[in-house]
N, C-alpha and C positions, 0 to 999 in steps of 0.2 A: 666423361672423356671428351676430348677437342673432337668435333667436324672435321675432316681438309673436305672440302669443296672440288671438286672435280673440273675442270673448262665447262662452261657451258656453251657447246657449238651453236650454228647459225642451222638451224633445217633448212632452208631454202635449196633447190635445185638448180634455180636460175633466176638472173639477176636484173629487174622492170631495170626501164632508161631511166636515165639521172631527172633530177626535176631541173626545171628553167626556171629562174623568175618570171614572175609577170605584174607589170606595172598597173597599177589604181587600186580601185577597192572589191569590194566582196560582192557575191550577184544574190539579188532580193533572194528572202526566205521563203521557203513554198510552206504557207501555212495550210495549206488544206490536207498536211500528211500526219497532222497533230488531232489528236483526242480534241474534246471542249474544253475548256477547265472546269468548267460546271460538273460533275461526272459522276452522282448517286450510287455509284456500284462501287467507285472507290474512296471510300465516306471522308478522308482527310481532305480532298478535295472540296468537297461541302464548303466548307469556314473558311477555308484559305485562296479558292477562286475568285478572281477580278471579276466586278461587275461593271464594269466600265471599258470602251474600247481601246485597242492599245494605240499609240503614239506612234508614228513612224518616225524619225532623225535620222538625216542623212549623216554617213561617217566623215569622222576626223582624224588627224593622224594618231590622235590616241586611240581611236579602234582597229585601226588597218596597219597599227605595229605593237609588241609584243616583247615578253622577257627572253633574252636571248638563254641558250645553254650548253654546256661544253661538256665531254666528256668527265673533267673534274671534278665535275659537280656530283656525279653518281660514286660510290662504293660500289666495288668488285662482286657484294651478290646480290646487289638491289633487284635484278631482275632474277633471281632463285628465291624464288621463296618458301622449296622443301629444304633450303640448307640455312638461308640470310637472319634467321630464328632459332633454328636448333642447338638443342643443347648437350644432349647426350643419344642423339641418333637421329635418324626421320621423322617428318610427321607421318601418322595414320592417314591411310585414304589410295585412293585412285592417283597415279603420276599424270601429269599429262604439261605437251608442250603449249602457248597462245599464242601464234605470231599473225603477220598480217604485214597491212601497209596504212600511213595516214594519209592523207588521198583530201588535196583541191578538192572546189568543186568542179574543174576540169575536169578530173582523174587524174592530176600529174601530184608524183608525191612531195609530202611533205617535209625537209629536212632537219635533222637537228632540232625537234620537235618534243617538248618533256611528254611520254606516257604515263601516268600515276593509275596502279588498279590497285584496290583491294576485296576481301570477301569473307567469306564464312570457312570454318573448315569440316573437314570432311561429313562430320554430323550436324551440320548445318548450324552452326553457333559462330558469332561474332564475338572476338579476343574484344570487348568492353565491358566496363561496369552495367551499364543499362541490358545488358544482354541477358535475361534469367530464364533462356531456353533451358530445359532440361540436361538437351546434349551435354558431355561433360567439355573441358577447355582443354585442347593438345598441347602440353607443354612444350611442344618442338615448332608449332607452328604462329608465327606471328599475323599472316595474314593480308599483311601488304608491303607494298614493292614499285619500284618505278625503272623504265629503260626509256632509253633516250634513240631517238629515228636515227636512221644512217642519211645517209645524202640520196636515197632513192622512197627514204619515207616509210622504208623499213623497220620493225620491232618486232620483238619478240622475247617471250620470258615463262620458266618453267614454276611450277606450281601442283595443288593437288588439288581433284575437283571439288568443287564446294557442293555442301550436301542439300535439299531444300527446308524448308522450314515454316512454321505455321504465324501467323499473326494476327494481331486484334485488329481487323477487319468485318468479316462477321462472324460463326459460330465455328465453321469449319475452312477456312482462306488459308489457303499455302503459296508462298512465294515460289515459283520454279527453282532448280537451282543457277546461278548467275556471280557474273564476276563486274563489280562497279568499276567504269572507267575515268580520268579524265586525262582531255588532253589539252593542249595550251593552243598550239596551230601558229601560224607565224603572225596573227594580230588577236588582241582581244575580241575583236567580232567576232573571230573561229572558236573562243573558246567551248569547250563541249565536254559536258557530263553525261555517262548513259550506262547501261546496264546491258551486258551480253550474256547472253541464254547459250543454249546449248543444244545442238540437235537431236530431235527423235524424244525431247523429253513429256510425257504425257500431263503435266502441269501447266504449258503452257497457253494452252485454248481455253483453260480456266480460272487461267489469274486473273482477280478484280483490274489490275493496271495494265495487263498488256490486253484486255478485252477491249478498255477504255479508246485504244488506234483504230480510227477507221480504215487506213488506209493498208494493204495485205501485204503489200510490199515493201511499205515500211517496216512494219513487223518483221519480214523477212529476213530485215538488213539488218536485223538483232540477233537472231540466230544464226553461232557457227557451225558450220557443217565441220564435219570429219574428215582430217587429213592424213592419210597414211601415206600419203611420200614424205612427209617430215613427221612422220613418226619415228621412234626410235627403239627397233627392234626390243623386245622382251625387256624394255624399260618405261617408255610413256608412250600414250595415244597423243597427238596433234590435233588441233582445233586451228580452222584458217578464221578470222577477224579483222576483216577488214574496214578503216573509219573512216568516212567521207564526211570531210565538214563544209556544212551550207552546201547550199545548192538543191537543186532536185530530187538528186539521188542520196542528199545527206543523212547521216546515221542521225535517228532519233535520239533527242535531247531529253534526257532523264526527268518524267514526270513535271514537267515544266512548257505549256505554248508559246512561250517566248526565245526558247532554245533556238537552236543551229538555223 
């Protein structure tokens, strides 16, 4: 039978200040909020870490500008991803809404911004060939999705929560469960890959790669906490997610020292 698709509303209750521009380039990377790459606990790292120090180059305008994107550019359920798949009903799993803001390293948001997230579903299995987890594959659920920032840096996009899962790391390694993000930011220097956790989940203090962060707060800014003012009654739980690119206080760069 055909889907219809329902509006998917905005949760938010109130509306941060518009972003400004601001002229020049990006502020240095704080590397002391990154793992080593070296990192024994997380064994892909082993082979694939630099042993050589990194490069610094100052930007140019190919780093401190970017692909622009317009509304056009998305399809009506890029951001549903319990309907932008299905075939003859919902997928299986927990509802829940992801919204947040994309956030300077000022704090001031980001506009008009591509967000690209995908994930597992509910039994923690990824829609790919390479994927020969057990869990069986939801035929209603394809697993990824993209929404585009409003003019205050805004996004948000409904979805079901991803289940965790075990991997060839060592005998018994489970991934928490998480949703991968990217986002574009208004220069290539902003761009950013990472991975958002979930709060209160008891995998997380023992996954080989989020162990790998030295810094607590970093960490922190990977997990979203629980929103129930943009929850939506006897439908989905809310997760607030919020992305700060570069800077300080920037959101951790997916398994990679050379990120944000």
């Amino acid at each position: 039978m055909n889907v219809q698709a329902p509006a998917l509303q905005d949760p938010r209750l109130n509306r941060p200040e518009p972003f400004t521009p601001r002229d020049g380039g990006f502020f240095q990377r704080d590397r002391s909020i990154h793992p080593p790459a070296h990192a024994p606990g997380y064994k892909s790292s082993v082979l694939r870490s630099p042993r050589q120090p990194l490069l610094s180059i100052e930007n140019s305008l190919s780093e401190i500008t970017g692909p622009v994107f317009g509304h056009n550019d998305l399809g009506p359920l890029d951001n549903d991803l319990i309907r932008n798949y299905a075939k003859d009903g919902d997928p299986v799993g927990e509802r829940i809404i992801v919204h947040g803001r994309v956030l300077d390293e000022t704090g001031r948001g980001v506009p008009n911004t591509l967000v690209e997230f995908w994930q597992a579903n509910a039994g923690g299995r990824y829609r790919h060939k390479k994927d020969t987890y057990l869990a069986p594959i939801d035929p209603n659920f394809g697993g990824c999705g993209r929404a585009l920032s409003d003019d205050t840096g805004y996004y948000y996009f409904r979805t079901v929560k991803p289940g965790p899962y075990p991997w060839r790391n060592f005998v018994n390694s489970w991934r928490p469960a998480h949703i991968h993000f990217s986002v574009f930011g208004s220069g290539f220097a902003q761009r950013l890959i990472t991975q958002m956790y979930f709060e209160g989940d008891p995998l997380i203090p023992v996954c080989p790669i989020l162990t790998t962060i030295p810094d607590k707060d970093a960490l922190d800014r990977l997990v979203a906490p629980l929103d129930l003012n943009a929850s939506t009654p006897f439908d989905s739980l809310a997760y607030r997610f919020d992305i700060v690119l570069r800077g300080q206080r920037s959101t951790y760069f997916e398994n990679r020292t050379a990120g944000n």
